[in-house]
Backbone as CSV, one residue per row, in Angstrom:
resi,resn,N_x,N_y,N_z,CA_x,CA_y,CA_z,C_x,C_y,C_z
1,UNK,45.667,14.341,14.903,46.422,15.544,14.594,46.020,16.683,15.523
2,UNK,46.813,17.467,15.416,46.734,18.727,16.844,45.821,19.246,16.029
3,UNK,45.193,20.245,17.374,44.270,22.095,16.725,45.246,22.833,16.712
4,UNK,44.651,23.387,15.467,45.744,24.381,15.156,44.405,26.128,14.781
5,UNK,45.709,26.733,15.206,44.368,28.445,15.263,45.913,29.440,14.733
6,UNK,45.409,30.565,14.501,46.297,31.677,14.115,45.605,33.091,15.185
7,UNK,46.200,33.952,15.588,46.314,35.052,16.448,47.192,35.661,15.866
8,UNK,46.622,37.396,15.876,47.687,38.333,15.595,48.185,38.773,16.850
9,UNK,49.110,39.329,16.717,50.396,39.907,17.722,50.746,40.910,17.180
10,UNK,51.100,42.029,18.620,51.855,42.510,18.351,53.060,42.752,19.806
11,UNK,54.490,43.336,19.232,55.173,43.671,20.073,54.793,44.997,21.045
12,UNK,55.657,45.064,22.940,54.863,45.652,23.196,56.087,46.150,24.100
13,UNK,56.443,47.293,24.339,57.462,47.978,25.065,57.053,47.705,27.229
14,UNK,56.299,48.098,26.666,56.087,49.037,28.547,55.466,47.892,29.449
15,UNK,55.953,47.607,30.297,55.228,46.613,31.361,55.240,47.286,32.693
16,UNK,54.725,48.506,33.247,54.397,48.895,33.977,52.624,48.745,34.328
17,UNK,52.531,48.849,34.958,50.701,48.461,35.126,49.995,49.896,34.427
18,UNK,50.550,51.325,34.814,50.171,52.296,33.970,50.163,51.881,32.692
19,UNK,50.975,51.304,32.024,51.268,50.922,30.779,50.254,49.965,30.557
20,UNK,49.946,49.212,30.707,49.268,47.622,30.792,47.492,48.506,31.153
21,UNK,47.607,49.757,31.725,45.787,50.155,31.717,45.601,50.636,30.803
22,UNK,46.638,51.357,30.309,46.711,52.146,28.466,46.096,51.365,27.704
23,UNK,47.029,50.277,27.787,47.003,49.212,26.885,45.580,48.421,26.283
24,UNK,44.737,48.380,28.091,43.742,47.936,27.596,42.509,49.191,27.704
25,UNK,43.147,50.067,27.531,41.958,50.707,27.373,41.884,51.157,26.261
26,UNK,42.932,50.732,24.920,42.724,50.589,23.762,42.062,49.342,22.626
27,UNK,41.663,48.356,24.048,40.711,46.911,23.285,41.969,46.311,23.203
28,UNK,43.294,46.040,23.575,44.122,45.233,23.702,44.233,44.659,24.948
29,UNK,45.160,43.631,25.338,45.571,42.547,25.813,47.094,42.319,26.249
30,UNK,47.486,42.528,27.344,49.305,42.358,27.681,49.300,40.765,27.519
31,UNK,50.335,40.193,26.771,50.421,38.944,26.948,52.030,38.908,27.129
32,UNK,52.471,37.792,27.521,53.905,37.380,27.095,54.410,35.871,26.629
33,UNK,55.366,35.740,25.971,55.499,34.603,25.353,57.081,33.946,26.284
34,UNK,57.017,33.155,26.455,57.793,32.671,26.645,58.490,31.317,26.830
35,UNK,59.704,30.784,26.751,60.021,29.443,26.106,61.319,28.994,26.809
36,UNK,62.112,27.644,27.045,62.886,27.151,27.562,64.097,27.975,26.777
37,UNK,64.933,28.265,27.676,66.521,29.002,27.114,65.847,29.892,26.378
38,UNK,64.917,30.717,26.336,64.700,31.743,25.670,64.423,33.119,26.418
39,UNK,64.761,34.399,25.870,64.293,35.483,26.907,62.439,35.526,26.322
40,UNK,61.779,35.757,27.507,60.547,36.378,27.614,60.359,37.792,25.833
41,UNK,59.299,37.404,25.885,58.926,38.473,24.760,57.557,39.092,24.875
42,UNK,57.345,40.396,25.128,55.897,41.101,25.877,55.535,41.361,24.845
43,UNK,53.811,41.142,24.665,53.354,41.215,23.216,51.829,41.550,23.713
44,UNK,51.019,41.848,22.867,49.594,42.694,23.189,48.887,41.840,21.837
45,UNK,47.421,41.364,22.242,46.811,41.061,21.514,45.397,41.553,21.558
46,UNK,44.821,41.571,20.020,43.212,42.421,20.388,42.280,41.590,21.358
47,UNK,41.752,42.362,22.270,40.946,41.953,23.298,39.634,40.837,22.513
48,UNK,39.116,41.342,21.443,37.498,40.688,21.004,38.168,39.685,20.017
49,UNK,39.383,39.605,19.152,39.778,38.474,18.313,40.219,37.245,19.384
50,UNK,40.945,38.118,20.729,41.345,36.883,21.508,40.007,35.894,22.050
51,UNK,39.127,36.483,22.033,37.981,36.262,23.088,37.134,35.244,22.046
52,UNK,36.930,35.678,21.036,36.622,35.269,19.864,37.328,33.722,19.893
53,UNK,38.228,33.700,19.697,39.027,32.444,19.425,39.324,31.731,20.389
54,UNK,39.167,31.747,21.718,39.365,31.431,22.822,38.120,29.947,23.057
55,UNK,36.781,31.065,22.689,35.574,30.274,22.790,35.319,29.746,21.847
56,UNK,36.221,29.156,20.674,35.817,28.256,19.534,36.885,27.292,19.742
57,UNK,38.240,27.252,20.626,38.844,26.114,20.867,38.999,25.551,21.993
58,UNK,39.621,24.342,22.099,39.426,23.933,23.455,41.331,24.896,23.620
59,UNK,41.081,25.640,24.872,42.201,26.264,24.827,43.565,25.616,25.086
60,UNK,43.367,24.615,26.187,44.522,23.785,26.644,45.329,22.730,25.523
61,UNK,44.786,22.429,24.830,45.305,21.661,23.809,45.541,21.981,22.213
62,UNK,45.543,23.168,21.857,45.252,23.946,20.681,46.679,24.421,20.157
63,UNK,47.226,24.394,19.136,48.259,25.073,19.240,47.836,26.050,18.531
64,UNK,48.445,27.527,19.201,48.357,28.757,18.368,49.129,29.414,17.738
65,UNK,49.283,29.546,16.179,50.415,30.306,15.338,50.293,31.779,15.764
66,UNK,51.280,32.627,16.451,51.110,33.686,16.619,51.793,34.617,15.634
67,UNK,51.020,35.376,14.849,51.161,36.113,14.012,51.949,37.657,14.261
68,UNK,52.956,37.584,14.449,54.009,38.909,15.136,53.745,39.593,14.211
69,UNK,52.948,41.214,13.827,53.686,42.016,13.150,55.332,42.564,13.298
70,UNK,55.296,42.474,11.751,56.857,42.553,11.840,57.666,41.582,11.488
71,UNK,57.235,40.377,12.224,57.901,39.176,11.750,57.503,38.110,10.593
72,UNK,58.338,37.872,9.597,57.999,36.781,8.689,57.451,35.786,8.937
73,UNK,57.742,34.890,10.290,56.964,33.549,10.331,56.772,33.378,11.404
74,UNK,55.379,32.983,11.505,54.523,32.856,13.279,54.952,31.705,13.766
75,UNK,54.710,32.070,15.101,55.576,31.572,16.516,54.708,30.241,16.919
76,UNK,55.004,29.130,17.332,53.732,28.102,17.355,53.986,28.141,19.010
77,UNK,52.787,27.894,19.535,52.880,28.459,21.249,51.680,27.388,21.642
78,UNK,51.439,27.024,22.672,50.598,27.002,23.414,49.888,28.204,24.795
79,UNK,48.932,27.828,24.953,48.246,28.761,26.071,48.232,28.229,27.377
80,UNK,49.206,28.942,27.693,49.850,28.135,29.741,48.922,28.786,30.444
81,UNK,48.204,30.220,30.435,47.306,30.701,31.193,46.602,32.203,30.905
82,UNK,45.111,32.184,31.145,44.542,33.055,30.840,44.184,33.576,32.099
83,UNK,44.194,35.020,32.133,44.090,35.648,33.588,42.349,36.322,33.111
84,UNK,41.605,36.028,34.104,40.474,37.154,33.315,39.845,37.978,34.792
85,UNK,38.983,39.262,34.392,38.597,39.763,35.445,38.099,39.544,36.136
86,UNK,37.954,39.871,37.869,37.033,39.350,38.891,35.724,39.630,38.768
87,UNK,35.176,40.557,37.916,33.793,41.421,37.981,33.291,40.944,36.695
88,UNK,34.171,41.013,35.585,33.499,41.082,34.108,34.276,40.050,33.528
89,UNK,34.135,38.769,32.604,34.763,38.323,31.659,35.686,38.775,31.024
90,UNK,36.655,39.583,31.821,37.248,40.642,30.193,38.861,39.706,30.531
91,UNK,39.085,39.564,29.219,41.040,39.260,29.379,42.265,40.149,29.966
92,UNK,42.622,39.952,31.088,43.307,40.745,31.664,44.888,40.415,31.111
93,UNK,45.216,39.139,31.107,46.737,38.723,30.622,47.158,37.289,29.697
94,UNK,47.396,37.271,29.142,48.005,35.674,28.771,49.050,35.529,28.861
95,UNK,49.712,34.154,28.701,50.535,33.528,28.582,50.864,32.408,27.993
96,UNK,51.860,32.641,27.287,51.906,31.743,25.910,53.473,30.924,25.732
97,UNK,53.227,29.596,25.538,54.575,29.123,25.547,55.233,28.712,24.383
98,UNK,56.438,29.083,23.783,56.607,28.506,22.509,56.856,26.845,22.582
99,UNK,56.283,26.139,21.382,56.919,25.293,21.413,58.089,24.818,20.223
100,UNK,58.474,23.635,20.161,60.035,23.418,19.347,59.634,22.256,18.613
101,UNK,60.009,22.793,17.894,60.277,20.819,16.522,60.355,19.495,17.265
102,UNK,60.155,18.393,17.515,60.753,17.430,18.120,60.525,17.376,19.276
103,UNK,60.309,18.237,20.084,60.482,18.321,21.853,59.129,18.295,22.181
104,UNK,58.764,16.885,22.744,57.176,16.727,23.464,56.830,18.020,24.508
105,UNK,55.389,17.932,24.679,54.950,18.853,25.552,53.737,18.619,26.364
106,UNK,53.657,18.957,27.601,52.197,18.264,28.374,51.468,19.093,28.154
107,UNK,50.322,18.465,28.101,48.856,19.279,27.982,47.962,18.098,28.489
108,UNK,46.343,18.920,28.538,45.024,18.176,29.178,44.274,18.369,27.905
109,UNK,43.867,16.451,27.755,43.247,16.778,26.559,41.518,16.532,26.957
110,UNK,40.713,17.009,26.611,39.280,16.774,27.193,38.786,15.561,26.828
111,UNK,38.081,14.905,27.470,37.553,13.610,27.837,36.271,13.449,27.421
112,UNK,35.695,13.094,25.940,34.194,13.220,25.911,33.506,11.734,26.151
113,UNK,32.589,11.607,26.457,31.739,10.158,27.437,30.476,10.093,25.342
114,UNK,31.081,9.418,24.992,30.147,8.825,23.831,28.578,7.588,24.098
115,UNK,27.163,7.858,23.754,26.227,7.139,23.844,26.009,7.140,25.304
116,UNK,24.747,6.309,25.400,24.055,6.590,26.632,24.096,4.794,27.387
117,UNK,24.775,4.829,28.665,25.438,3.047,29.130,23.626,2.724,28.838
118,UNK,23.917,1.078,28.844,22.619,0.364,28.784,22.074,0.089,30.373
119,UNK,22.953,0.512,31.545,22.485,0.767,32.532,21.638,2.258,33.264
120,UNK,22.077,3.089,32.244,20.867,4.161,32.059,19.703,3.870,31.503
121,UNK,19.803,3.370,30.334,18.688,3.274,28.869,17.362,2.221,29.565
122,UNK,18.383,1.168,30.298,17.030,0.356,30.648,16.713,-0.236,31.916
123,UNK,17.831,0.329,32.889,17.560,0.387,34.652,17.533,1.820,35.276
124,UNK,17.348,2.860,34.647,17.244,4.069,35.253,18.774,4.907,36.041
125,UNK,19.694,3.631,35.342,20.911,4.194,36.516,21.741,5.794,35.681
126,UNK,22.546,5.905,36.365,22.981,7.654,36.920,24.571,7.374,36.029
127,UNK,24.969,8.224,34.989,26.021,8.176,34.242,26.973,9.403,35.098
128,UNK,28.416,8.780,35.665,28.838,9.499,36.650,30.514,10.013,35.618
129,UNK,30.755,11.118,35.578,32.276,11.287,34.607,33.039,12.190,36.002
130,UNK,34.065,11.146,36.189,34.874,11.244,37.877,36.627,12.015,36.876
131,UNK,36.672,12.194,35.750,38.200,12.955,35.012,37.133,13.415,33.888
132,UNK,38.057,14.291,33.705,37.429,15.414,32.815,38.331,15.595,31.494
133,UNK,39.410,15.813,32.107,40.371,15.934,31.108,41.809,15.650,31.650
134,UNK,42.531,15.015,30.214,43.736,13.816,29.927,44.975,14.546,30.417
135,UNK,45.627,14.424,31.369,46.822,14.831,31.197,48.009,14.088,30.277
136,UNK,48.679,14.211,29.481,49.371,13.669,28.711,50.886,14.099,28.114
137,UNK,51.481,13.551,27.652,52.826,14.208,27.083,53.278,13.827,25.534
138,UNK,53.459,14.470,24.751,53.600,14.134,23.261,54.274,14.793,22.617
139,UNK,54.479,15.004,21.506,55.269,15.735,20.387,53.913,16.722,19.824
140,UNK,54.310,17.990,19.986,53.076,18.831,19.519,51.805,18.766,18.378
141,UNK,52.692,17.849,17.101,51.922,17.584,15.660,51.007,16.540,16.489
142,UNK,50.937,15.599,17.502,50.546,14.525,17.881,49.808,14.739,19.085
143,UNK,49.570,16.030,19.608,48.405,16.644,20.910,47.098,16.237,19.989
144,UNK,46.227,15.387,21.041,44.820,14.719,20.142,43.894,15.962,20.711
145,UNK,43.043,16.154,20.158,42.135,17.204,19.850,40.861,16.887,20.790
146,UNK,40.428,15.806,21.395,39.771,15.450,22.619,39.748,13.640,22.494
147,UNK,39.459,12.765,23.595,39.838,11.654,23.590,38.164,10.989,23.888
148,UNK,37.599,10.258,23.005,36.235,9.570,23.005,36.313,8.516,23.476
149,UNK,34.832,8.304,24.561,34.686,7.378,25.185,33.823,6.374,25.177
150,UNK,33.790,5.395,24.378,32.286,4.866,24.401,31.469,4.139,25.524
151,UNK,30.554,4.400,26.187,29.849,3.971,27.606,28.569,3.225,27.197
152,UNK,28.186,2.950,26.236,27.141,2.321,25.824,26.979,1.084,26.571
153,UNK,28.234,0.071,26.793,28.168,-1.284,27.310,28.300,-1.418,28.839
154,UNK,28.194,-0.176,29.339,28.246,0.313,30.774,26.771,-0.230,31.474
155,UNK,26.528,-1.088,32.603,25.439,-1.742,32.989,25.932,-0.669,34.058
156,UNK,24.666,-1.020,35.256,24.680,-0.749,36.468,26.057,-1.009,37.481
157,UNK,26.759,-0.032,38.268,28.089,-0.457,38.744,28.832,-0.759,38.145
158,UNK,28.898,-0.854,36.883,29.927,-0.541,35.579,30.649,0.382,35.674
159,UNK,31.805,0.055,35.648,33.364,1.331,35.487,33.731,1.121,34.197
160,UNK,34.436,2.486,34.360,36.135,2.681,33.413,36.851,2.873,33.849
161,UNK,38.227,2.722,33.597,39.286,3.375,34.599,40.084,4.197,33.406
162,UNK,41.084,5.024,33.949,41.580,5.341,33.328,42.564,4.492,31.828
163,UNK,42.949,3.626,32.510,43.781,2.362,31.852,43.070,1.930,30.647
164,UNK,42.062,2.260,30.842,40.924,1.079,29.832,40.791,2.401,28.171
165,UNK,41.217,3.623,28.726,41.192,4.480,27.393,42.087,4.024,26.727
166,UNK,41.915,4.363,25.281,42.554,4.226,23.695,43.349,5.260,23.125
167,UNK,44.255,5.428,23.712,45.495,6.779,22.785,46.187,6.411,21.548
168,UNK,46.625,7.579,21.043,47.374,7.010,20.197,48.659,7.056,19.930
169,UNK,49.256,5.940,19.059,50.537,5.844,19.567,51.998,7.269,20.171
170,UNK,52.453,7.029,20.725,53.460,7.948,20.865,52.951,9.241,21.956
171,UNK,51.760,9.094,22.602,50.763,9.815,23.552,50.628,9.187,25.468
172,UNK,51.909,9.909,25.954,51.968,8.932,27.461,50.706,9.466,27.891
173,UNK,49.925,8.704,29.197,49.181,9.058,29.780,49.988,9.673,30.963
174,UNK,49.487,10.759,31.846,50.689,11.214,33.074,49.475,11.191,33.991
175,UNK,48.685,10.233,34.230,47.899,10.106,35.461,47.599,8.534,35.898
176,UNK,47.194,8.347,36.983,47.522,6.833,37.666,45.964,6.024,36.812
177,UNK,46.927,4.950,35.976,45.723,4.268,35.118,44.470,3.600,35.619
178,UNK,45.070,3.468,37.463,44.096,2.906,38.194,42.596,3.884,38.340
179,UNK,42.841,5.208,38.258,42.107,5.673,38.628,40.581,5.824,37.746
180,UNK,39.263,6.009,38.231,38.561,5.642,38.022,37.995,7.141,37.013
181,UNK,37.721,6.638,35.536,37.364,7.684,34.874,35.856,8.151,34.607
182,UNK,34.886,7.293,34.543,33.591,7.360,34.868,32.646,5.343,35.549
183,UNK,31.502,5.997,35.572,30.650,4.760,36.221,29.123,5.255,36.284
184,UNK,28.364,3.907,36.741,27.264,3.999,36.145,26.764,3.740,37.656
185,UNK,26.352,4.426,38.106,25.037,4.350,39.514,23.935,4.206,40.129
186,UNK,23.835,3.113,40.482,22.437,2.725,40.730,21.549,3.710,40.912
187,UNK,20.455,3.579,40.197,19.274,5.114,40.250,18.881,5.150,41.810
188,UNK,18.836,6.316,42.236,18.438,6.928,43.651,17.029,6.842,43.963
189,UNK,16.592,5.967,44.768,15.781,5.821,45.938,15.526,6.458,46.152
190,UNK,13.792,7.666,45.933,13.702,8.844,47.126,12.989,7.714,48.085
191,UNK,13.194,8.128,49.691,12.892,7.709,50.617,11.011,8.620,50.855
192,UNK,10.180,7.178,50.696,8.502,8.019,51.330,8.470,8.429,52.095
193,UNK,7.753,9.801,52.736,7.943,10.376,53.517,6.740,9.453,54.685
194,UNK,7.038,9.212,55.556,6.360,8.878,56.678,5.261,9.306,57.239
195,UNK,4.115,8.466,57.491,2.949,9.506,58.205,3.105,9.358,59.491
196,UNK,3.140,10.861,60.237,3.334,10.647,61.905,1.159,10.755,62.125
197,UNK,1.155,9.722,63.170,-0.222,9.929,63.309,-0.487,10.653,64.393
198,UNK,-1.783,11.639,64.154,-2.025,12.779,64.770,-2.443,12.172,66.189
199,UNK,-2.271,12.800,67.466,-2.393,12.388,68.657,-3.924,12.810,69.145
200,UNK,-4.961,11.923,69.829,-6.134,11.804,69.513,-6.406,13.128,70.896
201,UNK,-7.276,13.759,70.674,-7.596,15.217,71.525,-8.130,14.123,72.443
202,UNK,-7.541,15.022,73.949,-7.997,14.750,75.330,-8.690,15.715,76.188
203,UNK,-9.573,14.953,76.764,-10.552,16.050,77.507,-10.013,16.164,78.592
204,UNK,-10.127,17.660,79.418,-9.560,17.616,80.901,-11.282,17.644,81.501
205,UNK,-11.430,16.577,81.974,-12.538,16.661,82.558,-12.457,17.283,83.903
206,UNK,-11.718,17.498,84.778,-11.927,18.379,85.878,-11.544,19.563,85.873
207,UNK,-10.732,20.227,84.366,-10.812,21.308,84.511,-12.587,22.363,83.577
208,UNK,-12.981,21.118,83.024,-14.356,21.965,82.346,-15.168,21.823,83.614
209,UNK,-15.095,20.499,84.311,-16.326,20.525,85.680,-15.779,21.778,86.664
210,UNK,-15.109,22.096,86.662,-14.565,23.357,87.841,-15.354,24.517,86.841
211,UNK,-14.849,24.720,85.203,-15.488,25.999,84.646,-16.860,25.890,84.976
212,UNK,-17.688,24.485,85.343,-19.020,24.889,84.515,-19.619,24.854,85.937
213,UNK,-18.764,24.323,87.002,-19.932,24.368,88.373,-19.928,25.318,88.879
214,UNK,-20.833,25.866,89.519,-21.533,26.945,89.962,-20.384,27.599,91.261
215,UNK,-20.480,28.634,91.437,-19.186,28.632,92.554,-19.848,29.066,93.661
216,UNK,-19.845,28.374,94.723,-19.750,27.723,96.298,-20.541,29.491,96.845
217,UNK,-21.557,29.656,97.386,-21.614,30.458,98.213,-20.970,30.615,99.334
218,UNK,-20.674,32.055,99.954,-20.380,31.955,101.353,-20.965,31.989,102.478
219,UNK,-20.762,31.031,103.553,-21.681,31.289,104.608,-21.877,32.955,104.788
């Protein structure tokens, strides 16, 4: 079953950037919503509830009821993109997509690597995760909430591929099944460092017999 979260909203007149510094220099948020055959709708959300809720879901796969003041019944959306500042963490914009009854929708669902392969546990080898997260297409009630992997039976040079994951029904995968989703790597060799042997001191014997002999009178 999907994540599901609630956000308040509100409606928001002015989309000028003057408008949009107002905006946040009241602890709000310019966002806009928008949806197939639908007009755009500019909406402002509190800066610390968004931020708040942001970091308790996985954002890409979550659906969010947006709570319009004003309106009787919240908007079910996903989060197409979060803009944040270059200097500070702060939320500069969102973007939010509605979604519809019936009508699938892509999202990335995160990829967690379950237990530790038995080519770690008892050859020292290197647990490698090459996808991160699922691209997929589904009916919104049916977006999975992250996709588990078990690696326990993973030896040394042991793969997964993508192909080899477990969805559930009615959940396309939209990436090439060939491709390789994690593996197990032979533990790394440091190379001993080499002893260079020191080069044995040489005497200049004719230049100490010149220092030490007596120097030549002149007729």
């Amino acid at each position: 079953m999907a994540t599901r979260a609630i956000l308040n909203a509100q409606k928001r007149a002015g989309t000028r950037k003057a408008a949009t510094r107002k905006l946040r220099a009241t602890g709000r948020v310019p966002a806009i919503l928008y949806g197939k055959d639908q007009e755009p709708l500019t909406l402002s959300v509190d800066a610390r509830e968004a931020t708040n809720l942001f970091q308790q879901i996985s954002v890409e796969n979550t659906i969010v009821d947006l709570k319009v003041e004003g309106d009787r019944e919240n908007i079910r959306t996903l989060v197409r993109e979060v803009q944040v500042a270059s200097i500070r963490p702060d939320l500069v914009h969102i973007d939010f997509y509605r979604i519809r009854e019936g009508v699938s929708v892509e999202v990335d669902v995160p990829i967690e690597l379950a237990g530790v392969p038995g080519g770690v546990r008892n050859d020292g080898g290197i647990l490698e995760q090459i996808v991160h997260e699922l691209p997929v297409r589904c009916l919104p009630d049916n977006i999975p909430e992250s996709i588990q992997v078990d690696v326990t039976p993973l030896q040394v040079h042991d793969s997964l591929r993508v192909g080899d994951l477990s969805v559930a029904e009615g959940v396309e995968v939209l990436i090439d099944f060939e491709r390789t989703l994690c593996l197990v790597s032979a533990p790394r060799v440091e190379a001993e460092p080499t002893e260079v042997e020191e080069a044995p001191e040489t005497e200049v014997i004719g230049a100490e017999a010149a220092e030490e002999a007596p120097a030549e009178e002149g007729d």
